[in-house]
Each structure stands twice: as structure tokens, then as C-alpha cells.
C-alpha positions in Angstrom: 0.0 0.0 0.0 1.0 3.4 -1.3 2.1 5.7 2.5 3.3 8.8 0.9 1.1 11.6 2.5 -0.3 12.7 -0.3 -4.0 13.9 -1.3 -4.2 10.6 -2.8 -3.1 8.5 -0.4 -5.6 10.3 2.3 -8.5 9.4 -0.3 -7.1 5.7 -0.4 -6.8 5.4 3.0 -10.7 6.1 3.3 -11.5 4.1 0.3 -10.0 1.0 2.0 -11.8 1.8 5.4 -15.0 1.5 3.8 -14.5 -1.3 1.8 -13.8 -3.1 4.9 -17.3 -2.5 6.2 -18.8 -3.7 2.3 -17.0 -6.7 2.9 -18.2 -8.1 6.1 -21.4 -7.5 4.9 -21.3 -9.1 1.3 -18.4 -11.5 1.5 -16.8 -12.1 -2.1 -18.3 -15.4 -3.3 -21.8 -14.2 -2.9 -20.6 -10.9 -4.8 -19.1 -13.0 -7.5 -22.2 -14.8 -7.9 -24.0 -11.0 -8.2 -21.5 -10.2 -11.0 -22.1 -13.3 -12.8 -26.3 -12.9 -13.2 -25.7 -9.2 -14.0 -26.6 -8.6 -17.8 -23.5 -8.7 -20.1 -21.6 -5.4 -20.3 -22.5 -2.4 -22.9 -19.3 -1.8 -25.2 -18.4 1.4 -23.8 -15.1 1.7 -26.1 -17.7 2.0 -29.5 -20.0 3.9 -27.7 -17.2 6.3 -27.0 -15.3 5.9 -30.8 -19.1 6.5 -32.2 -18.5 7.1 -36.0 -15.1 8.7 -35.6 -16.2 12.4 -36.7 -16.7 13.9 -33.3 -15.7 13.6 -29.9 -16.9 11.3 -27.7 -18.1 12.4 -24.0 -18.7 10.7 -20.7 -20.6 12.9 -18.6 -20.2 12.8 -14.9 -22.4 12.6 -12.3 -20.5 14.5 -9.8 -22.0 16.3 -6.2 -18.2 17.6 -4.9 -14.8 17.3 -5.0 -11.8 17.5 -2.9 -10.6 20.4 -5.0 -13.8 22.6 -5.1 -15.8 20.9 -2.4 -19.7 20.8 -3.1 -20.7 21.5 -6.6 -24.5 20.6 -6.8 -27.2 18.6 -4.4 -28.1 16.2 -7.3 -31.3 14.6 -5.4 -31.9 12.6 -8.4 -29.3 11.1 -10.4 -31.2 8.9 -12.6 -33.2 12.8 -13.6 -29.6 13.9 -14.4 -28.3 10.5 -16.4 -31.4 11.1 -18.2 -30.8 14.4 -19.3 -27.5 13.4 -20.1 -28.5 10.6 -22.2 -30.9 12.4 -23.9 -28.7 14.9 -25.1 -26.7 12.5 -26.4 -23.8 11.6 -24.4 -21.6 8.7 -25.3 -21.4 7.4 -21.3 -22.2 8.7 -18.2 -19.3 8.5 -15.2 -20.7 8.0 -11.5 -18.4 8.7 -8.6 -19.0 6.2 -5.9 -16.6 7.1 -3.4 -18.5 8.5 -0.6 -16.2 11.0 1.6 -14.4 13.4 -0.8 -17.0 13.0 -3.9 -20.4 12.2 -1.3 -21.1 9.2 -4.4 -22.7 5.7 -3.3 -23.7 2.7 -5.1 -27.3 3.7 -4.8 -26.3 6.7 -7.3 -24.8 4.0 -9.5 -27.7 1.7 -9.5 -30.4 4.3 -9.9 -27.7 5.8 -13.3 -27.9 2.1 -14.5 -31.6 1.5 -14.2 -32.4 4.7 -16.1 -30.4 4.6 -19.3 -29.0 2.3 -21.6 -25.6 3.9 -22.7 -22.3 2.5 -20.8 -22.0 3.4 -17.3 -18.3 4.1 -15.4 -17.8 3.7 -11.8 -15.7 6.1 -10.9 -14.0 5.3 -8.2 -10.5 4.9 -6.4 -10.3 1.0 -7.6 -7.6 -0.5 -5.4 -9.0 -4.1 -5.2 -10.6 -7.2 -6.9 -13.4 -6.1 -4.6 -14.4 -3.2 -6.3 -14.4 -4.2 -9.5 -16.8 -7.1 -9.2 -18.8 -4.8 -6.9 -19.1 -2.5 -10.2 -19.8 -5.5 -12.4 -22.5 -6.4 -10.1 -24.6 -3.1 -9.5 -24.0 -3.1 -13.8 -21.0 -0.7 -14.4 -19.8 -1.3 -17.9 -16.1 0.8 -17.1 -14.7 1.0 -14.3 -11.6 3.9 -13.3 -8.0 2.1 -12.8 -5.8 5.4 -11.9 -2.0 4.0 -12.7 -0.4 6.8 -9.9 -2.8 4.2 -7.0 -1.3 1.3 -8.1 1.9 -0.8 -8.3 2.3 -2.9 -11.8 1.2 -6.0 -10.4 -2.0 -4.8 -8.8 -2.7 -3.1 -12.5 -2.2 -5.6 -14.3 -4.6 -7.8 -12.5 -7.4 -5.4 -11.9 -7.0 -4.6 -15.6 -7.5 -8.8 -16.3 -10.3 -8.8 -14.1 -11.8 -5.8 -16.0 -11.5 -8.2 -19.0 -12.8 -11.4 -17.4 -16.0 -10.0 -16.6 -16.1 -7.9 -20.0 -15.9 -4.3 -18.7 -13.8 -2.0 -20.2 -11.1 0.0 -17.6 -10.5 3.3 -18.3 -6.7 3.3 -17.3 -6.3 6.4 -15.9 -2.6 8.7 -15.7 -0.9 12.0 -15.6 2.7 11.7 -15.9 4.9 10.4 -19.2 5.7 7.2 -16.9 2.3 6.8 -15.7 1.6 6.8 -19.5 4.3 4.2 -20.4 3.7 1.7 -17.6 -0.6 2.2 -18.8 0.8 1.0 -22.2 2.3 -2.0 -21.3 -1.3 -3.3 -20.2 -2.1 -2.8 -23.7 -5.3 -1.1 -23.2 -8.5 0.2 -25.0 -9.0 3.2 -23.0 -6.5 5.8 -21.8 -7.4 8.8 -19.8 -5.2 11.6 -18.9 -6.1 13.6 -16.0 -4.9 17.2 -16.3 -5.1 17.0 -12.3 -2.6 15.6 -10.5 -4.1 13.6 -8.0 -1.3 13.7 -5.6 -1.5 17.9 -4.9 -5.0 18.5 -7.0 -2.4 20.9 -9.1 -3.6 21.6 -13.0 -1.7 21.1 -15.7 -3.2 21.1 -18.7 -0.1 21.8 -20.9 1.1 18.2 -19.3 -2.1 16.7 -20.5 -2.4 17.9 -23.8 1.1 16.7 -24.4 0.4 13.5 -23.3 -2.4 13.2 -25.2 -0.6 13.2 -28.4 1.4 10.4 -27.5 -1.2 8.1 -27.3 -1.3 5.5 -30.0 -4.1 5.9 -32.3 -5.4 2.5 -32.1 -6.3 3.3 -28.5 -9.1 5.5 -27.5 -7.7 8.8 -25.7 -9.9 10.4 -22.9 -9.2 13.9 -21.6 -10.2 14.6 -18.1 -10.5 17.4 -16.1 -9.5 21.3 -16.5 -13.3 21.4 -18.6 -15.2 24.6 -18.0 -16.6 25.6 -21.4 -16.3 24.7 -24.9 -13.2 26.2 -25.7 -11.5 23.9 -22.8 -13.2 20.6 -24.7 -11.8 22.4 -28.5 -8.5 22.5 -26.9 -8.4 18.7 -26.2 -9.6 18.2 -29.3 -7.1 19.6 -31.0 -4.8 17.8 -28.8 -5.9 14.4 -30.3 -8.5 13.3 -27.5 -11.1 10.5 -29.4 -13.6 11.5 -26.0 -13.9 14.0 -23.0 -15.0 13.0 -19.1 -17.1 16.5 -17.9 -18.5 16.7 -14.7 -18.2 19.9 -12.7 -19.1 22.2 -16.2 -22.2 19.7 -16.3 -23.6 19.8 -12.5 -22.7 23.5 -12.4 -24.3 24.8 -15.5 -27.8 26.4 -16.2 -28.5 23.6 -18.5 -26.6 20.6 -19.0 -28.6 19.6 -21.8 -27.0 21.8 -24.1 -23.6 21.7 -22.7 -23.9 18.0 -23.5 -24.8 18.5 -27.2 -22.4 21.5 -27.4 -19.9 19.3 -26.6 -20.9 16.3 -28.4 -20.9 18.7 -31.9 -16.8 19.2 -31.1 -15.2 18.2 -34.0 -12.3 15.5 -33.6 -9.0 16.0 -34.7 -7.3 12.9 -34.5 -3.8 12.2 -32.6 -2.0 13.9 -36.2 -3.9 17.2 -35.6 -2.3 17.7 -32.2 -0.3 20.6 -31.6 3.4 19.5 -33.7 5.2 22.1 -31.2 5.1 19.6 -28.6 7.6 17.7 -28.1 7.4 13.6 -27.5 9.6 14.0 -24.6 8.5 16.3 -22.7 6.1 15.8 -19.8 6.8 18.6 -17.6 4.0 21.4 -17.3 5.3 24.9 -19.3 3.4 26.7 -17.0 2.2 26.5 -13.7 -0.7 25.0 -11.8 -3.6 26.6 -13.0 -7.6 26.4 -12.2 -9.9 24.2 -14.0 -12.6 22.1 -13.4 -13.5 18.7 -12.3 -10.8 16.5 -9.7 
């Protein structure tokens, strides 16, 4: 277990405590039997790719965050997934973790039960628990974030993710973090221009990153989204699909941010910025604000 003292590990450290308390009261074979009668998965990586002509969006269900504290009330998620999917999102994210983000698995289950487009759990996924518990309560994605794990707990979450059919949205913010998601050979990276560690913005880092995904995997840019022109920019850093949630929950009318942001044209990893360079991955600026953590 990671026992740096950072943000991160303080959001772990909760994470575990109350996974604890899930565990004594559904013990893992009777979850595994959950997961296994849950209908199949949605395939959340088509959903996102969509036709390839603009950018995909998973559109979060978010109350608060560590970095803003509360951002909306949100009494009725499955009235916001609703909106959401009627608008035309490509997925809809639902945090789950309950003391920084005030998420549950009731949230998730009442999102599922509404819509039919893929569903993330978004979550700090640090066990085989949690993955089966999203499998179960019918999560098509769940969130592996590469700066919470070691290689060998990656790599066998990520399996897992497979086994039961899910998709992971592998999850980094640094050039190593992006290297060691790589290896895993996934479907789905997202970068995070928030580090996780200090809640810090960089969304030079990000944008850099983004470009050196390969193009046969879907690119996700999260965070530092507070209007249009932030999705555009990621866009024309090569992201295939953006994850909004504060811009969403904190808007007069998510509705149209949704289709707003679904009309972004995408660019494709060759229309990235050529100024960058590959090996760079080091902000050029400071931290700056932005949306969502």
C-alpha cells in the first residue's frame, strides 16, 4: 500500500476503510455470484469511438470534490443520467466514493436503471473487490488510476476488468504513468490534467500526453473542462472522447452543454499541436484552475 502523504493517499486510506465494512457485509463469493447474473456489459469503447467524426463524452455525475468541495445537491441522479443521455452523451461516469466525492452505489444503481448507454464507476479502484462490486450493480467501465497502483495490482485489476467484460478506463498524468498504462495494452487511456497527488492543474502536461497516445487506443481527456473552448482545446490535442463533470452539474442547462460538446469536432492524434515535443512531460506553466478532480 501506497504511504506517501499525499491527497491521494488520504483518499485511499478512506477508500479501504470502507470497503472493509462492504466486505463483512457481502463477502466475495456471494458478490461473485452478483456479478455473474448481471446482464452482459454495454461496449463502452464503441460507444465512445461512435463514428469517428466527433468527440466522444462521458458525462459525470459529480456532487463535490476534494478540489472545489460541493458542486451541486443532485437529489436525483437517474433525472440527471437522463438528461445526459438524452442529449446525447456517449457514457455517463458516477463517482462512488463516498467522503471526498459524497457518491454511493445507490447513485450507481439508480444511473444504470435509467439509461441504456455504458455506465463508469468512478472510483478509487484499489482491489478485486471493487471491480466485481461494479460488475454487479452493472458498471460497464470501471476507473484504474496507474499513480494508486503498483504494476502488479494493474495488471490484475485490468485482467479482471477483462474477465468479466468491462472495459477499464486506465487512468494517468505523468509520461511514466503513460508508459507503464501502455504495457497493459489497453483500450482506453485517460489523462487527467489534475494531479491527483496535490489536485495541481496542468493542462499543458495533459495535452502533451495526449498526443502520444497510439491511435489505435481511445484517448480520454479529463478534467480542467469549464466551457467549450477547454473541450476544442483537447480536441485539438488528439483526444477521441472527454469526461465532464463539474461544467455539467454546475451549468444552467446541462442539456445543451452536453450536445455543445458532443458537436466538437475531432481532430485525431495527427492534428495535435506539432510544437510539442514527445519527450516532454513537464508542465510549461504553472498550476492553473480548471474544473473537475
Amino acid at each position: 500500500m501506497r504511504t506517501t502523504g499525499t491527497v491521494l493517499d488520504s483518499i485511499i486510506e478512506g477508500v479501504r476503510e470502507d470497503l472493509e465494512v462492504r466486505r463483512e457485509e457481502l463477502p466475495r463469493p456471494a458478490l461473485e455470484r452478483l456479478a455473474s447474473q448481471t446482464a452482459p456489459a454495454r461496449d463502452a469503447r464503441s460507444a465512445l469511438a461512435g463514428d469517428g467524426t466527433t468527440l466522444g463524452l462521458i458525462a459525470e455525475v459529480k456532487r463535490r470534490s476534494p478540489s472545489k468541495g460541493d458542486l451541486a445537491e443532485i437529489a436525483d441522479p437517474a433525472a440527471l443520467a437522463r438528461i445526459y443521455a438524452e442529449a446525447g452523451t456517449s457514457a455517463i461516469s458516477v463517482l462512488t466514493e463516498a467522503r471526498r466525492f459524497g457518491g454511493s452505489l445507490v447513485d450507481l444503481d439508480a444511473v444504470r436503471g435509467s439509461v441504456d448507454v455504458p455506465v463508469l464507476r468512478k472510483d478509487f479502484t484499489v482491489e478485486e473487490y471493487q471491480v466485481l462490486e461494479a460488475r454487479a450493480h452493472g458498471a460497464d467501465m470501471v476507473l484504474l488510476i496507474v499513480a494508486a497502483l503498483d504494476d502488479a495490482q494493474l495488471r490484475d485489476l485490468h485482467a479482471l476488468t477483462r474477465e468479466l467484460g468491462m472495459h477499464a478506463l486506465v487512468e494517468v498524468h505523468t509520461g511514466p504513468e503513460l508508459e507503464r498504462a501502455l504495457a497493459l495494452d489497453p483500450e482506453l487511456v485517460g489523462v487527467n490534467a489534475r494531479d491527483l497527488t496535490t489536485l495541481d492543474v496542468h493542462l499543458d502536461r495533459a495535452t502533451e500526453l495526449l498526443g502520444r497516445v497510439p491511435a489505435e487506443v481511445l484517448a480520454v481527456g479529463e478534467s480542467a473542462v469549464a466551457s467549450i473552448a477547454d473541450v476544442e482545446a483537447y480536441a485539438r490535442a488528439g483526444a477521441d472522447a472527454v469526461l465532464v463533470g463539474e461544467a455539467l452539474v454546475t451549468g444552467a442547462d446541462p442539456r445543451r452543454s452536453v450536445q455543445d460538446f458532443r458537436a466538437v469536432a475531432r481532430r485525431g492524434r495527427d492534428g495535435a499541436d506539432a510544437t510539442r515535443t514527445a519527450s516532454s512531460t513537464e508542465p510549461t506553466q504553472g498550476p492553473q484552475e480548471g474544473g473537475d478532480a
